[in-house]
N, C-alpha and C positions, 0 to 999 in steps of 0.2 A: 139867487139865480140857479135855475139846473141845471146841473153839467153830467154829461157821462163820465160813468167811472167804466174801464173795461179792465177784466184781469184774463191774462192768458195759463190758461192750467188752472186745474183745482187740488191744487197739494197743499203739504204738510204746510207752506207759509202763508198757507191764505186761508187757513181753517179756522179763524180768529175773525176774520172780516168775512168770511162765508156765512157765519153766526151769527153778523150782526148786518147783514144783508136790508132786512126791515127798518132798520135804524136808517141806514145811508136813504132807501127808498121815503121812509117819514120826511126826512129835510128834504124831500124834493127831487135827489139826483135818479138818475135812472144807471142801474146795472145789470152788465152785459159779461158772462162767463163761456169762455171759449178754452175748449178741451175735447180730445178725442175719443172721448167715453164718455158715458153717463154717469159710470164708477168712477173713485181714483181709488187705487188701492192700497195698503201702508205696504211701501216694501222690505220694513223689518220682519212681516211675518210671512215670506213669500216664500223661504227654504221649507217654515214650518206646515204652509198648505202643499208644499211640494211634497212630504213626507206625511202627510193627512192626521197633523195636529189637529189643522183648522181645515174648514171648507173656504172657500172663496168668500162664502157670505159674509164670512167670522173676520176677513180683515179688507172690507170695502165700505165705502162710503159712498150713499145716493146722490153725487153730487148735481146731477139736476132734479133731483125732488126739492131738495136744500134750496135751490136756487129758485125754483120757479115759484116754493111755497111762501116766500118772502116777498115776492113780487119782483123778482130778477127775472133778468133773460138769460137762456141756453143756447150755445150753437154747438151742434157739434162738430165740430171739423178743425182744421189745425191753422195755424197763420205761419206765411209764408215768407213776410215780409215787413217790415215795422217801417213807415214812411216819418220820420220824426218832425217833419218841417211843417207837412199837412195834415199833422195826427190822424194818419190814416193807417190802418191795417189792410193789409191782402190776404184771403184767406187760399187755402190750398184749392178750395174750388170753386174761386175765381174771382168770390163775392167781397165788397170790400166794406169797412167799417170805420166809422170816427170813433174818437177820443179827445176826452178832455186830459184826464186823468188814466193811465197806463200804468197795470203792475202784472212783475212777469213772475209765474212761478212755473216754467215750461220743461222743466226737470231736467235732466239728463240722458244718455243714450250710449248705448254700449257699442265701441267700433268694430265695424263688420271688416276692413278691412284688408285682413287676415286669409277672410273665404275668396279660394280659387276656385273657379267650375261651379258645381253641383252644391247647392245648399240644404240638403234633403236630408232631415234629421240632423241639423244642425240650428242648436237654440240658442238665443242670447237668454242673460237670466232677467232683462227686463226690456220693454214693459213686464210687469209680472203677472200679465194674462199668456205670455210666453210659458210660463211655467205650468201653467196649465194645460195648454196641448204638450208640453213636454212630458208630464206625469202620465196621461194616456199612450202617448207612445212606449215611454217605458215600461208598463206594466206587458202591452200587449207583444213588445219584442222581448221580454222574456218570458213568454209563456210559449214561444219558438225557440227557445237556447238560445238568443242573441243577446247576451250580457255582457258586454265590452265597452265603456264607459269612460270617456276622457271629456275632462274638464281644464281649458285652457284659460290660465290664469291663478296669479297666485298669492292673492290676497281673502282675508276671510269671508267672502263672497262664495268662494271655489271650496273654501272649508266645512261652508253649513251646506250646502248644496251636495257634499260627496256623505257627509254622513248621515243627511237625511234621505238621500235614494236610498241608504240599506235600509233608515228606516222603515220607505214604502215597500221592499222587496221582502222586511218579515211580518209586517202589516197583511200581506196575502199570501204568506207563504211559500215565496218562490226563491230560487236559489240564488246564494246572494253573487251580485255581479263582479267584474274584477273592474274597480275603479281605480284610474292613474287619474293622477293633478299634474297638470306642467305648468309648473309654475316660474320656467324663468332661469337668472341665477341663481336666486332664493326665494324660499319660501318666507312669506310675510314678513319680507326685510326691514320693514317700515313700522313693526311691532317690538316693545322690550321681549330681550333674550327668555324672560319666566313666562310670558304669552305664547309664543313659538312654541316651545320647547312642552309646552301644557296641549295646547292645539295638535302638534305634530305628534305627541305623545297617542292620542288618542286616538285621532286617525288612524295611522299606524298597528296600534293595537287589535283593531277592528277589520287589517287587512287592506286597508286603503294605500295606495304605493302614489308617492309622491316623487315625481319627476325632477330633479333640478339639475341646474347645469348650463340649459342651450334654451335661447328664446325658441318659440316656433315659429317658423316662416310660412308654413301656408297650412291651410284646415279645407278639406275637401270630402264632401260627404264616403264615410267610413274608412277614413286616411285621418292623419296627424302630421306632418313633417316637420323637423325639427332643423332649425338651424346650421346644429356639427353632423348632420346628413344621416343621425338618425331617424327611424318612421315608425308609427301604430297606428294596426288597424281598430277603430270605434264604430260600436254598430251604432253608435246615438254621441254627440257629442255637446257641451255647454259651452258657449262662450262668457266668462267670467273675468274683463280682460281689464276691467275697470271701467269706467262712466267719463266721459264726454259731454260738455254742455251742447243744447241745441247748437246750431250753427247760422239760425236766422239773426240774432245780432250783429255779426261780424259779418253776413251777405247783405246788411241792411244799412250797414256804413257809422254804427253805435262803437262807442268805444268801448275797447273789447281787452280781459285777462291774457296771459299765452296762454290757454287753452281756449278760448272762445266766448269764456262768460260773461254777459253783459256786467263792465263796470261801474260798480256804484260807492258812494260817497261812505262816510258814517251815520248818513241818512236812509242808508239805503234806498237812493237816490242817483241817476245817469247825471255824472258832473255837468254835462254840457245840454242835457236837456232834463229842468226840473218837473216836470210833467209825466217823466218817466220811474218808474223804482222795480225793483226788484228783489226776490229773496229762493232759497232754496239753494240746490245744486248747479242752479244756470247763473247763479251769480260769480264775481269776482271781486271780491270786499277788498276795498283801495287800501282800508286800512289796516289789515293784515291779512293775507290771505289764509282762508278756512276750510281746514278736512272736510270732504264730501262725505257728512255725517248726517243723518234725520237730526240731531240733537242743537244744531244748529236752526235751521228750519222751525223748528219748534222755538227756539228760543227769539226770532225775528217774528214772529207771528203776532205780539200786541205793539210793537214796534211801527212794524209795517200798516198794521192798522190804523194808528194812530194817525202816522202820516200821509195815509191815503184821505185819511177824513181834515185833517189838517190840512191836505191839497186841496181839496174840493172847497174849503171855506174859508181860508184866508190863515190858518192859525199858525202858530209856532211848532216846526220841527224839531221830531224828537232821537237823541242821538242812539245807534247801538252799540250795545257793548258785550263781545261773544260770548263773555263771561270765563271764568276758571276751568278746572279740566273736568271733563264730561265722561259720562257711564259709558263702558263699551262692555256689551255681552254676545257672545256670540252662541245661536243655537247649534248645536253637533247632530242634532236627533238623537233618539231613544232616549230621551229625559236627562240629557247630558250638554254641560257648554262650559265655557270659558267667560271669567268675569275680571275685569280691570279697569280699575281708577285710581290715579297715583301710586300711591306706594303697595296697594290691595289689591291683587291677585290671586285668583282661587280658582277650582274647575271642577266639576261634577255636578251633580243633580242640584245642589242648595244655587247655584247660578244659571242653571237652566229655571228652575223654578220661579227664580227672582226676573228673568227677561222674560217668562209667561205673564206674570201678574202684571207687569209696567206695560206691557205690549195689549192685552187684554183691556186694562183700566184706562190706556190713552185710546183705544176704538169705542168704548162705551161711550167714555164723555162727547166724541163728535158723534158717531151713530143717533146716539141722543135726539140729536137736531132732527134724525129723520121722523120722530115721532111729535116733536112740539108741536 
């Protein structure tokens, strides 16, 4: 019998079952892909188009070419609402939708708030089509002397984002800006003492002045305020303040993480309604909660798939397992980053190099799709 499958977002955890699209439509079901773009874009390489490694093209994916060329449906616009009783969806504008089958990968969201007043040159770092009107702006206010640069938050977000703006400011040769990080009590407290200390090194060296000490209390376009009643002025500012799951789960009455992520099983699966799953950053994994890392995401992705088609047809679910400890690379700009897993930490060119190739070789292999 056909049933709908609908999946909300076309991210990193559903680039497995976006692939095999044709597959689900062959047995019959009909699929339906509901996102706010026609891209999604990979946001591990979104400091490096901010600093014009890459173009935009270089780290997006068609996701409704993908979808339509399988014989899926696109909508584009956002869901507002998850009715779980009447598997019904509400969209943001207005239109509503059934479900048989329901999986969420609706990403994450950067908390605005922070901003008081005027939000005028003030960016989140994602979506990371944000970063792209952000890189026009900054080129074009320092071609006016306006180079004064604060980036609130202080996790390696805040990190590749500050030393990839100098990347773009000697990319055109303009004079490099004075960037501050406020990051808080500390700076990436939540990393080992040899990450920090490799991280901070660098920055620093390059001129970057990192703030610590006092949260910030409020951000208003070309202000900063800080908590102990310090203030600076930014002619352009990033919000990098950390990620937040959607918040339509927990306004939709789904059982929900403390932070808002729809909870799911070891099935990656909503306990109390089987028809539902999820993966990504919007989740909250019951059985141990997980770093809001891509490397996760990626590793739910044949998982998720399985048990989407396993929903749809009667068969046996299959469990996740997040697996051991994962690659974390961070890009710095100018050919320079930070590399750490276990006991191996290293920094300079050989671990920027090494998160080009992985970052690079995981856009080819889905890119791919848009040409099959």
């Amino acid at each position: 019998m056909a049933k709908q499958l609908v999946l909300i977002g076309g991210g990193h955890a559903h680039m497995v079952t976006l692939a095999n699209i044709k597959t689900l439509v062959a047995k019959g079901h009909q699929v339906t892909v509901i996102g706010p773009s026609e891209h999604h874009y990979y946001s591990g390489m979104g400091p490096g188009m901010l600093g014009e490694t890459y173009t935009p093209t270089d780290i997006r994916f068609a996701t409704r070419q993908v979808v339509e060329k399988q014989g899926g449906t696109f909508i584009r616009d956002a869901v507002s609402r998850i009715d779980p009783e009447s598997k019904t969806l509400t969209l943001a504008t207005g239109a509503t939708l059934s479900y048989d089958v329901l999986s969420c990968n609706a990403g994450s969201q950067v908390p605005q708030n922070q901003i008081g007043g005027s939000s005028v040159d003030i960016f989140s770092v994602k979506p990371i089509e944000k970063l792209q009107e952000a890189q026009g702006r900054l080129l074009e206010l320092a071609r006016t002397g306006r180079n004064a640069i604060g980036i609130v938050g202080g996790g390696p977000s805040s990190a590749e984002i500050a030393g990839n703006i100098l990347q773009l400011m000697k990319r055109h040769r303009l004079d490099l800006p004075t960037v501050r990080i406020f990051s808080g009590p500390a700076f990436m407290k939540r990393f080992p003492a040899k990450v920090v200390h490799l991280v901070r090194k660098n920055l620093q060296n390059r001129g970057i002045k990192i703030v610590e000490g006092s949260y910030v209390r409020q951000v208003t376009s070309g202000r900063i305020e800080l908590e102990d009643g310090q203030s600076y002025s930014s002619d352009l500012i990033f919000l990098a303040v950390g990620v937040k799951p959607s918040p339509i789960f927990a306004e939709s009455g789904l059982a929900v993480g403390p932070e808002g992520g729809l909870l799911v099983n070891r099935f990656l699966q909503a306990p109390n309604h089987p028809e539902i799953f999820g993966g990504g950053d919007c989740i909250y994994f019951q059985e141990s909660p997980l770093d809001k890392v891509g490397v996760y995401a990626v590793r739910e992705n044949p998982v998720l798939y399985h048990n989407l088609l396993a929903s749809l047809e009667g068969g046996d679910l299959q469990p996740f397992s997040p697996g051991g400890d994962y690659l974390l690379i961070f890009n710095l700009g100018e050919g320079e980053g930070v590399l750490h897993k276990g006991w191996l930490t290293f920094g300079g060119s050989p671990a920027y190099m090494i998160k080009d190739y992985i970052d690079r070789k995981f856009m080819r292999r889905f890119q791919a799709m848009e040409q099959e």
